[in-house]
PDB file of N, CA, C and O in Angstrom:
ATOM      1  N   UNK A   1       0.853  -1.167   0.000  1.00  0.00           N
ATOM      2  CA  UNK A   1       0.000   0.000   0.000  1.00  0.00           C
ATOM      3  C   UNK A   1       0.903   1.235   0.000  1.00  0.00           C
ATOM      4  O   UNK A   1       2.079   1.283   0.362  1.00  0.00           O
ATOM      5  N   UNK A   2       0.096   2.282  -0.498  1.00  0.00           N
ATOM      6  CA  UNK A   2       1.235   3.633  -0.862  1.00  0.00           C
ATOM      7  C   UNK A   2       0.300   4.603   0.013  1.00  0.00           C
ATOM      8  O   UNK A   2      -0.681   4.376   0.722  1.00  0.00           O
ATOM      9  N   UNK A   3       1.190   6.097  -0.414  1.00  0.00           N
ATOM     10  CA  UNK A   3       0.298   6.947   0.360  1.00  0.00           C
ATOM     11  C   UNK A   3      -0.797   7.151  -0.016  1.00  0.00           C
ATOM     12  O   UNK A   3      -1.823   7.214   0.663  1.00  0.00           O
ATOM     13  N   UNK A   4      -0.609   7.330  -1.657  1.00  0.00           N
ATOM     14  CA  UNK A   4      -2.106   7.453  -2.239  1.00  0.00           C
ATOM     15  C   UNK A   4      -3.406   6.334  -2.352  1.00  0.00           C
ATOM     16  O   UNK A   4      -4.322   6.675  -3.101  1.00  0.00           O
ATOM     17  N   UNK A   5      -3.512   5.222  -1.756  1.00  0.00           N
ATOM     18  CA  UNK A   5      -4.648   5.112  -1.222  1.00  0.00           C
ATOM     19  C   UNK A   5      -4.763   5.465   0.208  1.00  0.00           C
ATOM     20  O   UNK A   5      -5.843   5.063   0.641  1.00  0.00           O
ATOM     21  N   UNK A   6      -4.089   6.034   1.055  1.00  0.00           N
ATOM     22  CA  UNK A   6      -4.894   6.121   2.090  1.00  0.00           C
ATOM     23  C   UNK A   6      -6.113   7.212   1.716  1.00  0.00           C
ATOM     24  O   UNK A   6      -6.301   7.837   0.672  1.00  0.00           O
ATOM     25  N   UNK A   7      -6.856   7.199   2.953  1.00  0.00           N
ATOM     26  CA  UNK A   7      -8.058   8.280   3.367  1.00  0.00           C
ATOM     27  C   UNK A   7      -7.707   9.221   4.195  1.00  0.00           C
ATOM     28  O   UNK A   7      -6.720   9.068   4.915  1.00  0.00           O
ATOM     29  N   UNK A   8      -8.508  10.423   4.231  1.00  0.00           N
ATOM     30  CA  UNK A   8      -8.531  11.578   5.096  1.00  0.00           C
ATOM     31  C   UNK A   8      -8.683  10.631   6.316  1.00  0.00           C
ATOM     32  O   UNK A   8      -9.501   9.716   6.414  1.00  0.00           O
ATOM     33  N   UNK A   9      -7.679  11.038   7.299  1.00  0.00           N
ATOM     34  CA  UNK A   9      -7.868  10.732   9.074  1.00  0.00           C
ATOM     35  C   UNK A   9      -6.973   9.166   9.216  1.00  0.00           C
ATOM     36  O   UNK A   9      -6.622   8.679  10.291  1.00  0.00           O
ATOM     37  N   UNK A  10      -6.719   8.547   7.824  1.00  0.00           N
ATOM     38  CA  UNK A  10      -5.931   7.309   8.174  1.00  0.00           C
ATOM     39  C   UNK A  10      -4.335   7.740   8.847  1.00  0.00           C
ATOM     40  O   UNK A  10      -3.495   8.544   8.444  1.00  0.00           O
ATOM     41  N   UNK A  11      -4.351   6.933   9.893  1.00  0.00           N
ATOM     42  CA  UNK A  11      -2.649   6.566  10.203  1.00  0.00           C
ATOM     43  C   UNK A  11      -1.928   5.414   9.473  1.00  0.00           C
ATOM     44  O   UNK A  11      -2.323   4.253   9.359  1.00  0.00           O
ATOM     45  N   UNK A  12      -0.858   5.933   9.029  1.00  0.00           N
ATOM     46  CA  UNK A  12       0.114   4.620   8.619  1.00  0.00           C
ATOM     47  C   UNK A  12       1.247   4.828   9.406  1.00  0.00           C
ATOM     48  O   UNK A  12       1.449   5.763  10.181  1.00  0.00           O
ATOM     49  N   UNK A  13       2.166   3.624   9.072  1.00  0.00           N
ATOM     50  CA  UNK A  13       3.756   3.779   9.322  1.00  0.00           C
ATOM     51  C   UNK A  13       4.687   3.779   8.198  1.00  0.00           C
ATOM     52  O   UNK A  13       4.574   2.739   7.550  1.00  0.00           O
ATOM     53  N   UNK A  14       5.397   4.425   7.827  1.00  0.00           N
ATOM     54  CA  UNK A  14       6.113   4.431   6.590  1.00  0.00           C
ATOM     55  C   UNK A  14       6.935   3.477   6.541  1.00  0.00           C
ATOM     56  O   UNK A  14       7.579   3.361   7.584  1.00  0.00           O
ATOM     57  N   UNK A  15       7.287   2.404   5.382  1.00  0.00           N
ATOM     58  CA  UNK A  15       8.239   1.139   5.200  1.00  0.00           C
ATOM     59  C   UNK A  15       8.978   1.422   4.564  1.00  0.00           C
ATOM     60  O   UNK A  15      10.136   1.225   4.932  1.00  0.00           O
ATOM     61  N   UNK A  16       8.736   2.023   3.292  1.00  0.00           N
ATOM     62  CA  UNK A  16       9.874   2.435   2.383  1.00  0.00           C
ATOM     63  C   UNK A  16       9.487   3.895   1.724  1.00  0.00           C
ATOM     64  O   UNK A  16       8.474   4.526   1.425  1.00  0.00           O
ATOM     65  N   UNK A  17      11.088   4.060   1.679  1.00  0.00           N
ATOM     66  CA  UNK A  17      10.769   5.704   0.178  1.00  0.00           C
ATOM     67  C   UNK A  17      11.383   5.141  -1.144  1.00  0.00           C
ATOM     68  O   UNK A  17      12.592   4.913  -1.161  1.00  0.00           O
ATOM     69  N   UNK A  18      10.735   4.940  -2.084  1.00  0.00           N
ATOM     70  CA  UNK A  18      11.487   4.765  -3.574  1.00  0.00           C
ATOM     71  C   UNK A  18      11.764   6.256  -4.235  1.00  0.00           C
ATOM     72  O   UNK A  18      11.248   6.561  -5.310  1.00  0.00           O
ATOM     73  N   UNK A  19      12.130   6.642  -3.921  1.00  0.00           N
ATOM     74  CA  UNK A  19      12.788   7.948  -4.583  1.00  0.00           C
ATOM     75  C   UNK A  19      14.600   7.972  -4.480  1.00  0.00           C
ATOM     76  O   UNK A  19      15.511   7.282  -4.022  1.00  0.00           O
ATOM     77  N   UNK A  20      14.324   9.699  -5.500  1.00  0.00           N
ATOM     78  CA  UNK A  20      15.849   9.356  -5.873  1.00  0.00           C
ATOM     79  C   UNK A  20      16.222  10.146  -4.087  1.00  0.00           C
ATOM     80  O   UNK A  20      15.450  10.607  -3.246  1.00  0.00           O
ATOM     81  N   UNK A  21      18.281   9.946  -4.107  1.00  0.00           N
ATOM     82  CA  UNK A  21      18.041  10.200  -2.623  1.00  0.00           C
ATOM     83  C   UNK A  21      18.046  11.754  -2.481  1.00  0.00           C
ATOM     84  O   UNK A  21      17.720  12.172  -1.370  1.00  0.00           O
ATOM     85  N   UNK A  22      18.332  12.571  -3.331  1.00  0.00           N
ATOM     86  CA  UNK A  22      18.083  13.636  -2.668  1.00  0.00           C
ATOM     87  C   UNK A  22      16.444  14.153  -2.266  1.00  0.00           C
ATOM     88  O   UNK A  22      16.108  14.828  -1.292  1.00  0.00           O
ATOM     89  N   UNK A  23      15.791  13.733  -3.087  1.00  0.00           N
ATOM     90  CA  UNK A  23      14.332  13.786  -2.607  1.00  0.00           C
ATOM     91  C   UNK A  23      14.055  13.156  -1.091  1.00  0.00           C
ATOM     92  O   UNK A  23      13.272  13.706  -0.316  1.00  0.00           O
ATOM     93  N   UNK A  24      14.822  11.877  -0.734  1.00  0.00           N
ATOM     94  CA  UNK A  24      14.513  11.066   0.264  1.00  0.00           C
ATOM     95  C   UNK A  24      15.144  12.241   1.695  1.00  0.00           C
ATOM     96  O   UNK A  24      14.825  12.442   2.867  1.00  0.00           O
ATOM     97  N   UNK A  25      15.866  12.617   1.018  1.00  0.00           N
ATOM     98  CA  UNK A  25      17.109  13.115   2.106  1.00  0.00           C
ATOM     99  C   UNK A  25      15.659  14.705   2.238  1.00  0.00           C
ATOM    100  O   UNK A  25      15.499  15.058   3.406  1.00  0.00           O
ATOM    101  N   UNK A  26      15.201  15.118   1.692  1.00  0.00           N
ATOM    102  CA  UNK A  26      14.791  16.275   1.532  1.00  0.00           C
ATOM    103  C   UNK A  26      13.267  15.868   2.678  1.00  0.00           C
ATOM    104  O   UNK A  26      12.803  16.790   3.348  1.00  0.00           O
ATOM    105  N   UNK A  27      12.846  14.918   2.739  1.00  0.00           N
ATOM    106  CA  UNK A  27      11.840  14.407   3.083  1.00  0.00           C
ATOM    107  C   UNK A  27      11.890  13.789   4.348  1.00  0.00           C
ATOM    108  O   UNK A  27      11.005  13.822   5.203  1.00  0.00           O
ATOM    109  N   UNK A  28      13.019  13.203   4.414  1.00  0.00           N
ATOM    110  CA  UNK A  28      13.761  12.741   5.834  1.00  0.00           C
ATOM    111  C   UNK A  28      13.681  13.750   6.597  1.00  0.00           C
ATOM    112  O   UNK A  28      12.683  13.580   7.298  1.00  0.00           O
ATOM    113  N   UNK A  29      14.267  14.874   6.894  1.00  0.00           N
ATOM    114  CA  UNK A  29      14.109  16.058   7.526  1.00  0.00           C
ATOM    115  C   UNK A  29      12.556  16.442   7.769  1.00  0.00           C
ATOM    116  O   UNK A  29      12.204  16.802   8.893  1.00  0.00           O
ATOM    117  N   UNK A  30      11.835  16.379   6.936  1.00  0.00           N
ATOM    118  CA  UNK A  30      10.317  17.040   7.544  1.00  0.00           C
ATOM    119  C   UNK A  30       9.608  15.703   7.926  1.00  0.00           C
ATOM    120  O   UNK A  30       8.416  15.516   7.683  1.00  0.00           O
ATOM    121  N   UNK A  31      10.450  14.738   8.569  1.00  0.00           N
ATOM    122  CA  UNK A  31      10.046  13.608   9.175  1.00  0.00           C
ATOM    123  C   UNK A  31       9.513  12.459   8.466  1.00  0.00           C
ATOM    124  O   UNK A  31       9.153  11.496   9.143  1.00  0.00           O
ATOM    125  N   UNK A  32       9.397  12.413   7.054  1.00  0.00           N
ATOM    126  CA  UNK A  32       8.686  11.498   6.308  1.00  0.00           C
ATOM    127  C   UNK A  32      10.359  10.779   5.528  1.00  0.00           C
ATOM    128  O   UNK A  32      11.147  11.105   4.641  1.00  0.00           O
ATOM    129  N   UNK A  33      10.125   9.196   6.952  1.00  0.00           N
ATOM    130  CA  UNK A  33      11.139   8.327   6.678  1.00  0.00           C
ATOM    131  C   UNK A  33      10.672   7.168   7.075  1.00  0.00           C
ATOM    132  O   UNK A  33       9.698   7.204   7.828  1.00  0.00           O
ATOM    133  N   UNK A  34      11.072   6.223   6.793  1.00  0.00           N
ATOM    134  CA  UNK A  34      10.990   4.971   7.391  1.00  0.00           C
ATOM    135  C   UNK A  34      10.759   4.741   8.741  1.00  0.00           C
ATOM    136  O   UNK A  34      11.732   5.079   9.415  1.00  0.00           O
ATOM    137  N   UNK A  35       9.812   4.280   9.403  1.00  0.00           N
ATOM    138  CA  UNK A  35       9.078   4.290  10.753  1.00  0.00           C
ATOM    139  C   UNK A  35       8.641   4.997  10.996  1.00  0.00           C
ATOM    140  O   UNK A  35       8.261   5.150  12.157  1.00  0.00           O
ATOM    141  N   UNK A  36       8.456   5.741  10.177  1.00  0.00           N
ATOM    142  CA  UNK A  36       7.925   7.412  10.718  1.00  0.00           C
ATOM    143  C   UNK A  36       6.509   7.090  10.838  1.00  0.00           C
ATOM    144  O   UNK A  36       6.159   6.173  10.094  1.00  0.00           O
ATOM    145  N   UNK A  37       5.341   7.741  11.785  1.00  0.00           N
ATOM    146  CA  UNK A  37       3.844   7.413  11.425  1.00  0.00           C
ATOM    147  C   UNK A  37       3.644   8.623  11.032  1.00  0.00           C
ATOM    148  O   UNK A  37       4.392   9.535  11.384  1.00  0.00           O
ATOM    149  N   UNK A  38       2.479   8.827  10.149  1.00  0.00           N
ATOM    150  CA  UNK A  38       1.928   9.542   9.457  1.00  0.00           C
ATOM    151  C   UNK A  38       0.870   9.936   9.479  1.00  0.00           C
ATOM    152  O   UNK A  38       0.322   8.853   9.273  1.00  0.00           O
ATOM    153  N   UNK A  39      -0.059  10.731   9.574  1.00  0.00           N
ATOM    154  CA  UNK A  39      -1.962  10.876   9.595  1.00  0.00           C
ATOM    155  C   UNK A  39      -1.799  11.682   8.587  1.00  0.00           C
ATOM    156  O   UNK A  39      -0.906  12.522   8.471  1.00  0.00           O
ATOM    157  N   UNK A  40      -3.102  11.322   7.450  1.00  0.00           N
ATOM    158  CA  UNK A  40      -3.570  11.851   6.160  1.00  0.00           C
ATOM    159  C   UNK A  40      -4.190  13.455   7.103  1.00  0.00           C
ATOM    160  O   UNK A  40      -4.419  13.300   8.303  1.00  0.00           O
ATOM    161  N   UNK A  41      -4.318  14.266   6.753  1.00  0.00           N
ATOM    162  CA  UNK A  41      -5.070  15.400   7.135  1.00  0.00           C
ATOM    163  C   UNK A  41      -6.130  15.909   6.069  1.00  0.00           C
ATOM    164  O   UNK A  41      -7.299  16.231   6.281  1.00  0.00           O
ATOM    165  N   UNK A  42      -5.523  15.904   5.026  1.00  0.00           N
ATOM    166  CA  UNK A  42      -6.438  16.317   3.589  1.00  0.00           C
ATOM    167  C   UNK A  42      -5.887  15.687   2.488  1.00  0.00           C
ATOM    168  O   UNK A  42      -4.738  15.284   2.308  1.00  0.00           O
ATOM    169  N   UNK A  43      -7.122  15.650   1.586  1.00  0.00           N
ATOM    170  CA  UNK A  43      -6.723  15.103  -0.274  1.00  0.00           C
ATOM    171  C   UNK A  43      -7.196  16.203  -0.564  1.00  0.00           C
ATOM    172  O   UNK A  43      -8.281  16.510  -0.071  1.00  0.00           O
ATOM    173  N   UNK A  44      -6.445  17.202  -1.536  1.00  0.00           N
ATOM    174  CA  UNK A  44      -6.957  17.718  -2.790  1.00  0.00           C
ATOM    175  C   UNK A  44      -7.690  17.155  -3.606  1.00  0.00           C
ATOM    176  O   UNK A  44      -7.891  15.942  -3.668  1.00  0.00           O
ATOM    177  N   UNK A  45      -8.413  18.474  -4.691  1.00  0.00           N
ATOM    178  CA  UNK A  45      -9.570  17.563  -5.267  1.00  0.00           C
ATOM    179  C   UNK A  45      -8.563  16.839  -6.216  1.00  0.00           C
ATOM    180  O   UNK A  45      -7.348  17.027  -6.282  1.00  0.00           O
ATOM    181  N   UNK A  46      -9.518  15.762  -7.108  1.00  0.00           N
ATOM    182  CA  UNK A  46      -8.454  14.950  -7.699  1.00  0.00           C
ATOM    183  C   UNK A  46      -7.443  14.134  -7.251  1.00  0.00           C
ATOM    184  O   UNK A  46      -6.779  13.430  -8.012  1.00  0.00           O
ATOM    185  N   UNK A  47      -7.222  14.207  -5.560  1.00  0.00           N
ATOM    186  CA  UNK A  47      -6.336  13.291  -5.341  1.00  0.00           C
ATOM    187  C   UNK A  47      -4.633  14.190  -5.848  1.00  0.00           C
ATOM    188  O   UNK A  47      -3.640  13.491  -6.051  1.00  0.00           O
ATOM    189  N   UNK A  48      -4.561  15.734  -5.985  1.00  0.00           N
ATOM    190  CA  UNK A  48      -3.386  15.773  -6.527  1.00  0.00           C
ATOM    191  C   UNK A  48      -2.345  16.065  -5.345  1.00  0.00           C
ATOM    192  O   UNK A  48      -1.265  15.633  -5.746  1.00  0.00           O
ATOM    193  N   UNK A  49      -2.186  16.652  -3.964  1.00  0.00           N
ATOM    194  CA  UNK A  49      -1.698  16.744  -3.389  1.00  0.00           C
ATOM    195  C   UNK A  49      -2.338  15.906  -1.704  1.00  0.00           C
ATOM    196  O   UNK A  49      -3.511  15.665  -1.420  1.00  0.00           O
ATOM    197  N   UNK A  50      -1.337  15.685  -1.022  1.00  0.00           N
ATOM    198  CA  UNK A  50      -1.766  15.323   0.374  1.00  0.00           C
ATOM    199  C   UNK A  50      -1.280  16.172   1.163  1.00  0.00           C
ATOM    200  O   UNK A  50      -0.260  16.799   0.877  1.00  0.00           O
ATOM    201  N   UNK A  51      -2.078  16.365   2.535  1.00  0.00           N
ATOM    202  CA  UNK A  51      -1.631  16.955   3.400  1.00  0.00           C
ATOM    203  C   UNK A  51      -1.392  15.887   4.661  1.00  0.00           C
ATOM    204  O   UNK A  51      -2.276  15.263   5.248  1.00  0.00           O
ATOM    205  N   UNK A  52       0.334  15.838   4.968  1.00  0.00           N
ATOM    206  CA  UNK A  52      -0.012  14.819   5.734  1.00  0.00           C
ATOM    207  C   UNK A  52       0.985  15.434   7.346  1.00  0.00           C
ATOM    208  O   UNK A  52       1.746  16.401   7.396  1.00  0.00           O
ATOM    209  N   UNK A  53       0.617  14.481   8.473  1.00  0.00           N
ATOM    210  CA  UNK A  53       1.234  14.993   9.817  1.00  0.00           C
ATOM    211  C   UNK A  53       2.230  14.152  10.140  1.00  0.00           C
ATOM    212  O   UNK A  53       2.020  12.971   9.861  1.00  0.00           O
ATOM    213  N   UNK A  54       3.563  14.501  10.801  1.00  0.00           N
ATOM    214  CA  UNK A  54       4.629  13.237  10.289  1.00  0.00           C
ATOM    215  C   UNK A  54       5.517  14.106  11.740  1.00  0.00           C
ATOM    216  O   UNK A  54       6.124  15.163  11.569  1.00  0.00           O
ATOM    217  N   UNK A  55       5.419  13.406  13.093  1.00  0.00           N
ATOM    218  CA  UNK A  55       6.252  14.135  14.125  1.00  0.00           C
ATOM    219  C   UNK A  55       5.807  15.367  14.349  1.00  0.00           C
ATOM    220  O   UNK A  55       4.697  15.330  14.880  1.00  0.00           O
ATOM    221  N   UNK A  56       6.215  16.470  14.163  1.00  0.00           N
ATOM    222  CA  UNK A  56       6.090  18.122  14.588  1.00  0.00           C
ATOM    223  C   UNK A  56       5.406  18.451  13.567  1.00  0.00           C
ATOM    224  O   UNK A  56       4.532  19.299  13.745  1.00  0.00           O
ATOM    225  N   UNK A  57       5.608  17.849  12.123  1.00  0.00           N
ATOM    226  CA  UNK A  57       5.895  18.438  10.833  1.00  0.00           C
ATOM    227  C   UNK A  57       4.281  18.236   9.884  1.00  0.00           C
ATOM    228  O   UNK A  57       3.607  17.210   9.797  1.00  0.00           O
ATOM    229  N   UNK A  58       4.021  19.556   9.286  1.00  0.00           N
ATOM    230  CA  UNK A  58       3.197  18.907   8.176  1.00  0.00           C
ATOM    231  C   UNK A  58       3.591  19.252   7.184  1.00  0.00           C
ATOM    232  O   UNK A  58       4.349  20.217   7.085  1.00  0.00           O
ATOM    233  N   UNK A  59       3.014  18.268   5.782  1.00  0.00           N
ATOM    234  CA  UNK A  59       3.871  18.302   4.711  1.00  0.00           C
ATOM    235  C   UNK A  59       3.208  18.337   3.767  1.00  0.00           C
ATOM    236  O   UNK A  59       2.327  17.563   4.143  1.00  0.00           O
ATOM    237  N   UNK A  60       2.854  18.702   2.576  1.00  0.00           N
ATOM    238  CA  UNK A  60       2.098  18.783   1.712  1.00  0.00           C
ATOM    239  C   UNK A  60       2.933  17.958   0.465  1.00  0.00           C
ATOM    240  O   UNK A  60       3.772  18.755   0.045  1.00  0.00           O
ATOM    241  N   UNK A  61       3.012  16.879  -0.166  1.00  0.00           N
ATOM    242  CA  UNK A  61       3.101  16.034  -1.132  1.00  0.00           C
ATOM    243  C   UNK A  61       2.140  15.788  -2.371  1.00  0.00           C
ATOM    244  O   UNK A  61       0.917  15.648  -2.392  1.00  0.00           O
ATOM    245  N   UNK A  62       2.888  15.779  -3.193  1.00  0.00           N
ATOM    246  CA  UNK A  62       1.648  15.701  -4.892  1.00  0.00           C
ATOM    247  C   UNK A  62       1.927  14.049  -4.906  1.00  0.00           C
ATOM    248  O   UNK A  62       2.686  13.242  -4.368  1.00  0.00           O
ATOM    249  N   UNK A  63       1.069  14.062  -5.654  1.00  0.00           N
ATOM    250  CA  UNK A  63       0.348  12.668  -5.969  1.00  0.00           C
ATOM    251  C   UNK A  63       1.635  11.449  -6.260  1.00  0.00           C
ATOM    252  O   UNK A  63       1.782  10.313  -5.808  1.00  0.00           O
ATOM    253  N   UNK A  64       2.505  12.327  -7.284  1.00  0.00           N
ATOM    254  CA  UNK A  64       3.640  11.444  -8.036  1.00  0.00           C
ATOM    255  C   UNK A  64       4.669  10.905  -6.987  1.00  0.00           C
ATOM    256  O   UNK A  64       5.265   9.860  -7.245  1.00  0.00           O
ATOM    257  N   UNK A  65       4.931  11.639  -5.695  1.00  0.00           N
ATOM    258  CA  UNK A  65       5.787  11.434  -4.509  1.00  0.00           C
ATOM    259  C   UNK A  65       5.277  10.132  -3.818  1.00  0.00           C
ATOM    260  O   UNK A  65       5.959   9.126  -3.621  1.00  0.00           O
ATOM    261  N   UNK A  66       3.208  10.414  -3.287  1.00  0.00           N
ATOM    262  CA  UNK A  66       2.526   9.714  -2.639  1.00  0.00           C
ATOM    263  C   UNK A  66       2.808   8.263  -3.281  1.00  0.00           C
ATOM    264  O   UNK A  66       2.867   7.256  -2.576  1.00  0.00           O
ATOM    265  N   UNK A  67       2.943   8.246  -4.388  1.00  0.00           N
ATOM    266  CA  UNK A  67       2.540   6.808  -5.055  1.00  0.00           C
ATOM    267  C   UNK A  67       3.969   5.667  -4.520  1.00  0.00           C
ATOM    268  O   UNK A  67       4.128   4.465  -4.736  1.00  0.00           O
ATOM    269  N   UNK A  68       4.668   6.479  -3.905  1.00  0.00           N
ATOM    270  CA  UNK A  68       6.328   6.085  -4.358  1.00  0.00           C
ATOM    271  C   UNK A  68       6.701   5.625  -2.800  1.00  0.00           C
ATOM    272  O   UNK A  68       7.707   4.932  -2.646  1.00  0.00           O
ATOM    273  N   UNK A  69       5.966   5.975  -1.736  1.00  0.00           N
ATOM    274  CA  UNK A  69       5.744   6.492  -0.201  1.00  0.00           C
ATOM    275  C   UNK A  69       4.906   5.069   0.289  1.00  0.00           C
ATOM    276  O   UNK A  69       3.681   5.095   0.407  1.00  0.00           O
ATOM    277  N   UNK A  70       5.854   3.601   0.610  1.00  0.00           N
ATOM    278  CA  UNK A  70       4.884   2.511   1.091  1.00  0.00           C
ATOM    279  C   UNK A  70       4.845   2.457   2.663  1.00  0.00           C
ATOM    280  O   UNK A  70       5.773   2.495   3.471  1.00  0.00           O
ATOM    281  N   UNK A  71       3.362   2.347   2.865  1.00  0.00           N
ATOM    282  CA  UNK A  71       2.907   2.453   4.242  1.00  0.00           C
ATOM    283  C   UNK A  71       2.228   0.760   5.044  1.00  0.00           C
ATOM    284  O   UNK A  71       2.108  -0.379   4.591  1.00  0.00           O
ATOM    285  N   UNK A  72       2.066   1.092   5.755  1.00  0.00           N
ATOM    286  CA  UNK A  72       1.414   0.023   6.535  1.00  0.00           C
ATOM    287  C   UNK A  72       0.524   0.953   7.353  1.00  0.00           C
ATOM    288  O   UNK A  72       0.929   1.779   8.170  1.00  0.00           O
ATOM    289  N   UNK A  73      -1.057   0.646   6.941  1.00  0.00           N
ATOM    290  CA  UNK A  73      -2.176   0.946   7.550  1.00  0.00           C
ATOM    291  C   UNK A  73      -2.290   0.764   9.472  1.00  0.00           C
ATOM    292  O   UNK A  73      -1.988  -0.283  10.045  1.00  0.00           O
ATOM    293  N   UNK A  74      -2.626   1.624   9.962  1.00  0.00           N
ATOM    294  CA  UNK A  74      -2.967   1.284  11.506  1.00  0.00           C
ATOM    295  C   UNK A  74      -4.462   1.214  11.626  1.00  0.00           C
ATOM    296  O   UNK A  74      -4.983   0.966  12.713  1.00  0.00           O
TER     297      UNK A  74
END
């Protein structure tokens, strides 16, 4: 499962980032890493961006990032 199926209000835990690493490294910092948990806050319409809560941090991600972002549902 990726980010983009979750729902508004789901928690996950993050397993993997498939990105290249400076993206990972860029993302690592606003807390979205491996073990990290996560709560969806909002979908844009269309599904094009997420708003998600990750430690201190919120983060706003487009769709093409989400898809790449594997979670494990809580």
């Amino acid at each position: 499962m990726v980010v983009s199926d979750l729902k508004k209000g789901d928690r996950a835990v993050i397993l993997r980032v498939e990105l290249s690493d400076a993206v990972k490294e860029r993302l690592r910092v606003l807390d979205i890493r491996p073990g990290a948990e996560i709560v969806v806050f909002r979908i844009s319409p269309f599904r094009a961006t997420y708003l998600l809560g990750a430690g201190h941090s919120k983060v706003a991600i487009r769709r093409e990032i989400a898809k790449k972002v594997q979670v494990f549902r809580r």
